[in-house]
C-alpha positions as CSV (number, residue, x, y, z in Angstrom):
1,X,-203.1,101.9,-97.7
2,X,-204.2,105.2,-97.5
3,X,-205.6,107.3,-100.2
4,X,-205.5,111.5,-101.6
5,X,-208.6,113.7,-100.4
6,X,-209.8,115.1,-103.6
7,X,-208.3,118.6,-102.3
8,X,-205.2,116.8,-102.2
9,X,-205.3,115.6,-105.5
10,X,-206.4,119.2,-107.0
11,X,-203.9,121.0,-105.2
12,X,-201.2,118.9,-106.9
13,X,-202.5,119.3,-110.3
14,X,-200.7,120.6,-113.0
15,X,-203.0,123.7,-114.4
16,X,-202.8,124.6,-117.8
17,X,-204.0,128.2,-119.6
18,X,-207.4,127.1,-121.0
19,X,-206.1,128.6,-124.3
20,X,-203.2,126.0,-124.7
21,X,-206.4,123.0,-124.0
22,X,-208.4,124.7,-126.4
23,X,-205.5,124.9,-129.2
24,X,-205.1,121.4,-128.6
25,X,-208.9,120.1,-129.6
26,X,-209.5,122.6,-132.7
27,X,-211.1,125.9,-130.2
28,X,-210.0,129.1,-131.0
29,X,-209.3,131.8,-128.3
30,X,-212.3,134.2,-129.5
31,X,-214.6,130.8,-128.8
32,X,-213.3,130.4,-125.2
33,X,-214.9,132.5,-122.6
34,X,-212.6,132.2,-119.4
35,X,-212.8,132.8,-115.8
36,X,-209.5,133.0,-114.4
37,X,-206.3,132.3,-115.6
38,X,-206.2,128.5,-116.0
């Protein structure tokens, strides 16, 4: 049994805007900082 690199396993990742996480636990977007799009 063989198992993922963990560049394997990020590059498969589904990436989500940091906004929508935010949204989800109660942080606004002027609270977030971001770098990058996801």
């Amino acid at each position: 049994m063989s198992y993922k690199s963990d560049i394997e396993i990020a590059r498969e990742a589904q990436k989500k805007p940091i906004q929508e996480i935010g949204a989800k636990i109660g942080i606004s977007d002027s609270d977030l900082l971001p770098y990058g799009h996801d």
